[in-house]
C-alpha positions as CSV (number, residue, x, y, z in Angstrom):
1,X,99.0,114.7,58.0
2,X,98.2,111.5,58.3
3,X,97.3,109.5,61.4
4,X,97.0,105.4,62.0
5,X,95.4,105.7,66.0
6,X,95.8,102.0,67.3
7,X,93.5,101.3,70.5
8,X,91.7,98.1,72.7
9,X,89.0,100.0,72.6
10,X,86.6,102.9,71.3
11,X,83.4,104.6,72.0
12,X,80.8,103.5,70.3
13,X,82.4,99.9,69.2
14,X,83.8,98.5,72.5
15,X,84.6,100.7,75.8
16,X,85.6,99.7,78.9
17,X,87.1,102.9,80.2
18,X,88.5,106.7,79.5
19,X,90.8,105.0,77.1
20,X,87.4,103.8,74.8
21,X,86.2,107.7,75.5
22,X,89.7,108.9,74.1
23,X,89.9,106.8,71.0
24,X,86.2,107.5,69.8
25,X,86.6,111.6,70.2
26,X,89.8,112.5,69.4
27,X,90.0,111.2,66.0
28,X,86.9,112.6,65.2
29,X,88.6,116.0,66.1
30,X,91.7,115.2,64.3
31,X,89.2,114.4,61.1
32,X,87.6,117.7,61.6
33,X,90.6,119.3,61.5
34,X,91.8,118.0,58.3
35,X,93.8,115.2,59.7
36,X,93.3,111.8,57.3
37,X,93.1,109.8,60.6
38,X,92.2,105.9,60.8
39,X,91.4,103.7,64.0
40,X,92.1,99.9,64.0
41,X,90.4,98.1,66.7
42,X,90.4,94.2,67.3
43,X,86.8,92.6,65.8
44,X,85.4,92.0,69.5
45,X,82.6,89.3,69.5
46,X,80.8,92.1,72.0
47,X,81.9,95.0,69.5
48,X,78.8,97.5,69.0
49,X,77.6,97.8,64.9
50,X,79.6,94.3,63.9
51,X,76.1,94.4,60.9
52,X,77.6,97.8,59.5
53,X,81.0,96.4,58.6
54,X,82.5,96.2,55.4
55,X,85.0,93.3,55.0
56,X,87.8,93.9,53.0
57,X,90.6,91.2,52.9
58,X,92.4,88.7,55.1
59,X,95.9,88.0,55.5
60,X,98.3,86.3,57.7
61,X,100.2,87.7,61.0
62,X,103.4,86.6,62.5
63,X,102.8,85.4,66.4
64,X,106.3,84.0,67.4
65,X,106.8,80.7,65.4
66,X,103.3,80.4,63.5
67,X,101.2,82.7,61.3
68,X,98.0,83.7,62.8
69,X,95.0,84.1,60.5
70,X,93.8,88.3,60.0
71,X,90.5,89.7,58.6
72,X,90.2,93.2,57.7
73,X,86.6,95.3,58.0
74,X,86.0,98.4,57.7
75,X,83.2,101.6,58.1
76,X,83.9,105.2,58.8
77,X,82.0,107.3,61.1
78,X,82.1,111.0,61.6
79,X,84.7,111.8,59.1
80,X,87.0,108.9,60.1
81,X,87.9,105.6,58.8
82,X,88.0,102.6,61.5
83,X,89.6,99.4,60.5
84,X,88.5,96.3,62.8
85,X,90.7,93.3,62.8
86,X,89.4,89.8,63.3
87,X,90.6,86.9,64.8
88,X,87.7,85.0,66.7
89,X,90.1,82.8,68.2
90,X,91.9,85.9,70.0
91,X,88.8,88.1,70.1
92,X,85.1,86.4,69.7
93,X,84.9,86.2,73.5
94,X,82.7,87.3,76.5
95,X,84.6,90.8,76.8
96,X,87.8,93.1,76.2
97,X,90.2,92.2,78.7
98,X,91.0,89.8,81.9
99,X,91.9,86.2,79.8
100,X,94.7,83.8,80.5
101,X,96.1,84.4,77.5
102,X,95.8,88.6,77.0
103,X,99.2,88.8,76.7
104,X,99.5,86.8,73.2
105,X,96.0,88.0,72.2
106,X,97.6,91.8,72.1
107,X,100.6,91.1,70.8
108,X,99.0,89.5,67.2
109,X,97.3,93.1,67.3
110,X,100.1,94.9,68.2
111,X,102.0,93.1,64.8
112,X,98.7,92.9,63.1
113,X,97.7,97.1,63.4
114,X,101.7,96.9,61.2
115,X,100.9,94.1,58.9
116,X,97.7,96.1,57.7
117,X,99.3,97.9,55.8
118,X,100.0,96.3,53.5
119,X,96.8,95.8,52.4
120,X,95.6,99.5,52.3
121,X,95.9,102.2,50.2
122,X,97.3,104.5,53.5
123,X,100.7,105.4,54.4
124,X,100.8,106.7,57.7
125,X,103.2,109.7,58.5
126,X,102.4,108.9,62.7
127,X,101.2,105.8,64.3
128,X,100.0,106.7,67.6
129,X,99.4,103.6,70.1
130,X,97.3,104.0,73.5
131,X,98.4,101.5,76.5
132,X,99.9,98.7,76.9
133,X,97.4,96.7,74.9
134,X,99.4,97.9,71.5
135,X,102.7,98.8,73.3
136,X,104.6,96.0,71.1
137,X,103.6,98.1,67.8
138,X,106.8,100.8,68.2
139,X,108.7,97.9,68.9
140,X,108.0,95.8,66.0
141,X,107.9,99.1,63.8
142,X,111.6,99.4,64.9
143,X,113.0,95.8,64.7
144,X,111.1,94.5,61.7
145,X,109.9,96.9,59.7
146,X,112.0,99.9,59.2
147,X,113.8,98.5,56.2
148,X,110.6,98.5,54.1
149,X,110.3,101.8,52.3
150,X,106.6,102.8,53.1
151,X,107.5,102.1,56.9
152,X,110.7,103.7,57.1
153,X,109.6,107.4,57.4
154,X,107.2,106.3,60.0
155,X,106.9,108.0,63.3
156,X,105.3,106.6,66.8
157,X,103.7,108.2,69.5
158,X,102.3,106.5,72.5
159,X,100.2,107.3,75.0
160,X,100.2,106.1,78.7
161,X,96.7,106.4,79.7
162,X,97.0,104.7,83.3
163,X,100.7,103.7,84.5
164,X,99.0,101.2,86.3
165,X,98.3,98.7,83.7
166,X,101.9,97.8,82.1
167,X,101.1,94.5,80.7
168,X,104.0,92.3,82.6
169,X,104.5,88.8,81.5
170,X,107.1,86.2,81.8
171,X,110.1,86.5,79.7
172,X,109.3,83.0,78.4
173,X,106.9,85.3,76.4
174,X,108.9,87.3,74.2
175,X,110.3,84.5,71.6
176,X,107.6,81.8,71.8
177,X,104.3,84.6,71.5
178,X,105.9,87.8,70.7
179,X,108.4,87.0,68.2
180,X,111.2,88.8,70.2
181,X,114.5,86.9,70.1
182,X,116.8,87.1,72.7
183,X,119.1,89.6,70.8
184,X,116.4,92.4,71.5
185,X,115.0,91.1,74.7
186,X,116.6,94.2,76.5
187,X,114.3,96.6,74.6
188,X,110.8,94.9,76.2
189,X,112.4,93.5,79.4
190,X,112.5,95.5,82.8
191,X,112.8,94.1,86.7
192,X,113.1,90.5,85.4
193,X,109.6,90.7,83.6
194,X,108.6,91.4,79.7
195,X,106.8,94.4,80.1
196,X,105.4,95.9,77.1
197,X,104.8,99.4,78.0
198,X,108.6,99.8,78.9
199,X,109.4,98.6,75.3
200,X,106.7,101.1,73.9
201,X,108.7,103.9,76.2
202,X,112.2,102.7,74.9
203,X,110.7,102.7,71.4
204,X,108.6,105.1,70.5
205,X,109.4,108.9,69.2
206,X,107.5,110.7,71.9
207,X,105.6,109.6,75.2
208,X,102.6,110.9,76.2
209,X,100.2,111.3,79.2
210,X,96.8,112.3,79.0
211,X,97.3,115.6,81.5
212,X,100.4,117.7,82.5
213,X,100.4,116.9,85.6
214,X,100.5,113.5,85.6
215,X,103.4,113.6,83.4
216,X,105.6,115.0,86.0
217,X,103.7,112.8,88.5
218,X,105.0,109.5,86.8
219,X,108.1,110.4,87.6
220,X,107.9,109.9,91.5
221,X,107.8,106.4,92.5
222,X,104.7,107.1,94.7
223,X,103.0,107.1,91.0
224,X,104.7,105.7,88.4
225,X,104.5,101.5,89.7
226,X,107.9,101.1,89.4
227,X,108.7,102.8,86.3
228,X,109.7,106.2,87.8
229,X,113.6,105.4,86.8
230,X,113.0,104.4,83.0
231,X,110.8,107.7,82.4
232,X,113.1,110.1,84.3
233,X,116.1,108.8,81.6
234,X,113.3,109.1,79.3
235,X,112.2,112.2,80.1
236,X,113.5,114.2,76.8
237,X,111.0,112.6,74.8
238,X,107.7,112.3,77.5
239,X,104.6,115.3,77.8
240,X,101.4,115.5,78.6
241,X,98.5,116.9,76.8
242,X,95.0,117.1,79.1
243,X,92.4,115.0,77.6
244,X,89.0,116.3,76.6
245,X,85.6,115.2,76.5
246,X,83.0,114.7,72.9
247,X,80.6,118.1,73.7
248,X,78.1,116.5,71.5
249,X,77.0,113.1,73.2
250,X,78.0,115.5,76.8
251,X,75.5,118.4,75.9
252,X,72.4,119.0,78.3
253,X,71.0,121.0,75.8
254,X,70.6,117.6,73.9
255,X,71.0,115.1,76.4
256,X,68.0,112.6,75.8
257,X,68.7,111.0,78.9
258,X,67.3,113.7,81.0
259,X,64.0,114.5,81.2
260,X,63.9,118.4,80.9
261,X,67.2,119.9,78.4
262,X,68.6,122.8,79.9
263,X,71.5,125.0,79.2
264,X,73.9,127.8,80.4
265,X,71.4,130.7,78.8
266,X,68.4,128.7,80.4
267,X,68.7,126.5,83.8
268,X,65.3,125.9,84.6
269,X,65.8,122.1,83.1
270,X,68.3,121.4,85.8
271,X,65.8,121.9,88.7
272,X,63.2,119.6,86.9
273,X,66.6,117.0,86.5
274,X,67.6,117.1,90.4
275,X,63.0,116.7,90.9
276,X,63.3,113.5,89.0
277,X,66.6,112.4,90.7
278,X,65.2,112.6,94.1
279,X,62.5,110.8,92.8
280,X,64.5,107.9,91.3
281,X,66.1,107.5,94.7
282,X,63.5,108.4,97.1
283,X,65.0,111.7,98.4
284,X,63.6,114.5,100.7
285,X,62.7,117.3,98.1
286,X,63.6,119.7,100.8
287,X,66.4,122.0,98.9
288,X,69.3,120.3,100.7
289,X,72.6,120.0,98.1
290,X,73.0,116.5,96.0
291,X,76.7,115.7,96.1
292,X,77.2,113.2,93.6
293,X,79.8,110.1,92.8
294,X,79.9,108.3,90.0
295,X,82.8,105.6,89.8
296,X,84.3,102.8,90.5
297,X,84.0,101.6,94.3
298,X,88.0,101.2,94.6
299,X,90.6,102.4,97.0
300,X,92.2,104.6,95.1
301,X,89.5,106.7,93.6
302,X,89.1,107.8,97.4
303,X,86.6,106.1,98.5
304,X,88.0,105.3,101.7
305,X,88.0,109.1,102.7
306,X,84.1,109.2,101.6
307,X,83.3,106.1,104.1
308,X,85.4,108.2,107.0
309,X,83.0,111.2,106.5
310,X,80.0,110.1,104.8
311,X,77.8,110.6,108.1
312,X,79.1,114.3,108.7
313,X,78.4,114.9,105.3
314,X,74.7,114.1,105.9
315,X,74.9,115.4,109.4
316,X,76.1,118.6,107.7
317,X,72.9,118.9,105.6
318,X,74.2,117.3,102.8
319,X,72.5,114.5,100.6
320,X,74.5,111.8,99.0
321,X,74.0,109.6,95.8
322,X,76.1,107.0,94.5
323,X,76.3,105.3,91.0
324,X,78.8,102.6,91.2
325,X,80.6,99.3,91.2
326,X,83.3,97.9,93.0
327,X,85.0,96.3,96.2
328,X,82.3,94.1,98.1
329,X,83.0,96.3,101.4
330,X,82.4,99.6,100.0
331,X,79.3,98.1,98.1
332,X,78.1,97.1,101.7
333,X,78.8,100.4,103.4
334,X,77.1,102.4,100.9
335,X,74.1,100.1,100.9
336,X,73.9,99.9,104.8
337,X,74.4,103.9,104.8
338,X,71.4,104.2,102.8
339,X,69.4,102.0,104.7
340,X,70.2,104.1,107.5
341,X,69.7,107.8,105.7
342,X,66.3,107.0,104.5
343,X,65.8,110.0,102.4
344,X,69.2,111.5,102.7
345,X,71.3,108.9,100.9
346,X,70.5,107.3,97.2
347,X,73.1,104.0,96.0
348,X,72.7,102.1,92.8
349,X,75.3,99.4,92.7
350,X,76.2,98.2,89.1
351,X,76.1,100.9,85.9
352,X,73.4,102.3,84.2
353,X,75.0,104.8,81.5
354,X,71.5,106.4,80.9
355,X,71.5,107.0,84.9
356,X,75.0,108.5,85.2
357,X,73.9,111.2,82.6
358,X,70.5,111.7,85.0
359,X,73.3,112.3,88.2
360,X,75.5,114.7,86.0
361,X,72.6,117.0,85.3
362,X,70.3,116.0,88.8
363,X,73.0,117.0,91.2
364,X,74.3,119.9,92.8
365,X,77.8,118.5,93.2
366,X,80.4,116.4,91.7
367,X,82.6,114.1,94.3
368,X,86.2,112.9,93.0
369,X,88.8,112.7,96.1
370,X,91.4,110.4,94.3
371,X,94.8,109.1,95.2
372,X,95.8,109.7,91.7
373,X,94.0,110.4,88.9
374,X,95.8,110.4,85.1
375,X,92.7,112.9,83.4
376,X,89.5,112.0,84.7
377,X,86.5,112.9,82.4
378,X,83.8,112.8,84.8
379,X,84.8,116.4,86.5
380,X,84.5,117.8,82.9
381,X,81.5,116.0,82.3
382,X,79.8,117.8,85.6
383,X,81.1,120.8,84.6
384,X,79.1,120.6,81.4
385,X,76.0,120.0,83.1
386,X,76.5,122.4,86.0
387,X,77.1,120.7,89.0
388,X,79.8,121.8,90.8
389,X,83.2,119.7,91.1
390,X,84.7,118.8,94.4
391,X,88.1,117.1,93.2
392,X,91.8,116.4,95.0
393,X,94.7,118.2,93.3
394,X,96.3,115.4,91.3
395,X,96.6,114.6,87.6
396,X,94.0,115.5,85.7
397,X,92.1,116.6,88.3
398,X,94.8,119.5,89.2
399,X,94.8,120.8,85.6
400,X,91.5,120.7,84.8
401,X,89.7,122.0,87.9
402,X,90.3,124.8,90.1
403,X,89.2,126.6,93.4
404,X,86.9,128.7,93.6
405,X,88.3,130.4,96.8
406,X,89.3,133.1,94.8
407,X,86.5,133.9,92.4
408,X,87.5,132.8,89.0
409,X,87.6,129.0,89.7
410,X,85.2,126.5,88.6
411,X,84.9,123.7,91.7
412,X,86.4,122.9,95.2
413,X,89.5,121.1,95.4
414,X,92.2,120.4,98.5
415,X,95.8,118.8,98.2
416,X,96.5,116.1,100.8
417,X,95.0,112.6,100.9
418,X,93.0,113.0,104.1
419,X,89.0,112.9,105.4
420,X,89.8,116.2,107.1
421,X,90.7,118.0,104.0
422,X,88.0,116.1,101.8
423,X,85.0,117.6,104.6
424,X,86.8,120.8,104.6
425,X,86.2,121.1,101.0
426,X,82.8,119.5,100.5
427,X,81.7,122.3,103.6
428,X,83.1,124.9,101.7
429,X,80.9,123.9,98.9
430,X,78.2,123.6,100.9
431,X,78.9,126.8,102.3
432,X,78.7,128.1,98.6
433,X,75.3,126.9,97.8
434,X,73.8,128.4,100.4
435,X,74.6,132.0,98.5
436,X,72.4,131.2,95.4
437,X,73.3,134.7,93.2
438,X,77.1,133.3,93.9
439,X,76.2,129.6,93.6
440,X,74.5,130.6,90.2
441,X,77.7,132.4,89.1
442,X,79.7,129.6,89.6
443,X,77.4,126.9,88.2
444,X,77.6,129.4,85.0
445,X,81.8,129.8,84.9
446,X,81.9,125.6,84.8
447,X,79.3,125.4,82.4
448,X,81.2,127.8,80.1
449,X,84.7,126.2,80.7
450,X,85.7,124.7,77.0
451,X,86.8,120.6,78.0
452,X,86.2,119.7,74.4
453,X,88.7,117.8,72.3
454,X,89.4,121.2,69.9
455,X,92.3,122.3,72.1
456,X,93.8,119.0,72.7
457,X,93.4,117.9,69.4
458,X,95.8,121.1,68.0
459,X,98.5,119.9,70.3
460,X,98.3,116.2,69.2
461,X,98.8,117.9,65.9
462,X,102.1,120.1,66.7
463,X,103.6,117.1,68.5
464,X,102.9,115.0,65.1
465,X,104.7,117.7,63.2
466,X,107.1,118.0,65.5
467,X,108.6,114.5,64.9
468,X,108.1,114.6,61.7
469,X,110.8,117.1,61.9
470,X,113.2,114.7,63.0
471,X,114.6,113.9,59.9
């Protein structure tokens, strides 16, 4: 089987998000699995190990009227071969995403992660595409490229990562940057836009989410940002397969973040962790629970619920720390609630990567009340290093974490959007770490609970064979 995985963005090169996690583990598992499976990434000016690359040719890419000039690098890592293609004009810039011109910028890599191959010795039997960021790449497969005989087996997979993000444009796009005449505009346009994810979901083979919940999820308008009616006449072809985490860089046992290792068979590092957390952020070392957060300070990762009950939480016996960026009003809450709790409350506004690692393994408790949530790594990652998830039921979140209430779950979750149920489930935990032999059973069951790529990875591969199939 062979693979070509098109993404924005991968861990180690460039990240930005779970998308960057995604495309730097599962490949790697793909590889160890005996799946020839090749990444091509755009040549960031901010990409990570630009000294290591090989270059290997340069060609031209089609970008509406004009040809747009293409070099190919190259390294492999782990098993798997990453191609990087550069354009400095498009990509030698400040960042990933967020420029005027975004749209054109992914739509010569969308055409370009195609044109490569013609100029390496790979035939693909599946390209699968992440986002909206290489959407157009089913859709070019389809309208320009079937006719040639090392395309026209081809399969395409590709994978909504966060419905959010659709990349809409005006249609004045499609012929002038694109390259898409008016004969097929009705394959990329939707509600009077060009939106490149509904031409991905028009064109490729199979449509995938990364959980099984938020599959079915993206079908209620309440989720899917408007495209609820195209994926319910879609449905035949759309799953979802929960995402997993890389055990090796997530491993306490390893971790040299932290300043005491630790794992499942011996905990004592994770008492000497949560010692140097309180010390990082001036904490009473008096025994009381650390429930955690580590996200983005946005609405919908439920962060309005957390400023509606953050002073019963502490009044409740909890302590609170805080890793996180965001909207300039919950910035100011959280600072102005730790200037209150002296002791009790700990907020770091930005991110430290080294630091989130130190709060996985420091707290007691893992926070993640969202409004929707696609996957979600960081209740895995807490998992990993034994603190205890407290997570809505939604997406990711629903598949990958369950109550405790009935001995043989591995967190705290609650269903509807509201403070009440939130508290009720944070007191619940708090109820449970006050039993320490039942505490310590529990911190044990989420430690062992497998979140790594092995299992996902196997379904990636039936769904590959599965379309290959079609013919």
């Amino acid at each position: 089987m062979k693979v070509l995985f098109c993404s924005s963005e991968a861990s180690p090169f460039a990240k930005s998000g779970g998308l960057g996690d995604v495309a730097g583990a599962l490949p790697k598992a793909l590889a160890k699995n005996g799946v020839d499976c090749r990444v091509v990434l755009p040549l960031y000016g901010t990409l990570n190990g630009r000294d290591g690359l090989e270059y290997i040719t340069n060609f031209s890419v089609p970008v509406g009227w004009r040809n747009q000039y293409c070099g190919l690098f190259q390294t492999v890592k782990d098993g798997v071969t990453y191609y990087f293609l550069d354009n400095e004009y498009y990509f030698k810039r400040g960042g990933l995403y967020g420029f005027y011109d975004d749209g054109e910028r992914f739509a010569f890599f969308s055409r370009a992660c195609l044109e490569l191959l013609f100029h390496v010795d790979f035939a693909p039997d599946t390209i699968h595409c992440n986002d909206w960021q290489t959407a157009l790449t089913p859709v070019y497969l389809n309208l320009y490229y079937r006719h040639i005989e090392k395309f026209s087996r081809i399969k395409s997979v590709f994978t909504i990562h966060n419905i959010q993000y659709q990349g809409k444009y005006g249609l004045d796009i499609l012929e002038d940057t694109c390259g898409i005449g008016w004969r097929d505009a009705h394959i990329v346009e939707y509600d009077g836009c060009a939106n490149f994810m509904k031409g991905a979901i028009e064109s490729a083979d199979k449509v995938t989410t990364v959980s099984p919940t938020y599959a079915q999820e993206i079908l209620n308008p309440w989720f899917s940002h408007g495209l609820d009616g195209l994926l319910n006449q879609k449905q035949y072809k759309l799953c979802g397969i929960l995402n997993g985490i890389d055990v090796d860089v997530n491993n306490p046992k390893t971790d040299k973040a932290l300043v005491k290792n630790y794992d499942v068979k011996n905990m004592k590092g994770k008492a000497a962790c949560k010692k140097a957390l309180c010390e990082r952020f001036e904490l009473d070392q008096d025994g009381s629970p650390i429930l955690a957060m580590v996200t983005r300070l946005v609405g919908h990762k439920g962060v309005d619920l957390v400023q509606e009950i953050a002073e019963g939480l502490v009044q409740r016996g909890l302590q609170l720390v805080i890793l996180g960026t965001g909207e300039h009003a919950y910035e100011e809450f959280f600072w102005n609630l730790a200037s209150r709790h002296h002791g009790r409350v700990g907020v770091h506004i930005g991110f430290d990567t080294k630091l989130a690692q130190q709060i996985y393994a420091g707290a007691d408790m893992f926070m993640m009340p969202s409004k929707s949530e696609p996957c979600g790594l960081a209740q895995m990652v807490a998992c990993r290093y034994g603190t205890i998830p407290i997570v809505r039921e939604t997406g990711g979140l629903r598949d990958s974490i369950h109550d405790s209430g009935d001995g043989q779950g591995n967190g705290f979750t609650f269903a509807n959007y509201t403070a009440h149920d939130l508290y009720g489930a944070c007191s619940r935990a708090k109820d449970g770490y006050e039993n320490p032999e039942g505490w310590g059973i529990l911190v044990k069951r989420a430690m062992e609970c497998d979140f790594s790529w092995e299992k996902s990875a196997k379904q990636y591969e039936a769904l590959y064979e599965e379309i290959q199939e079609y013919w």
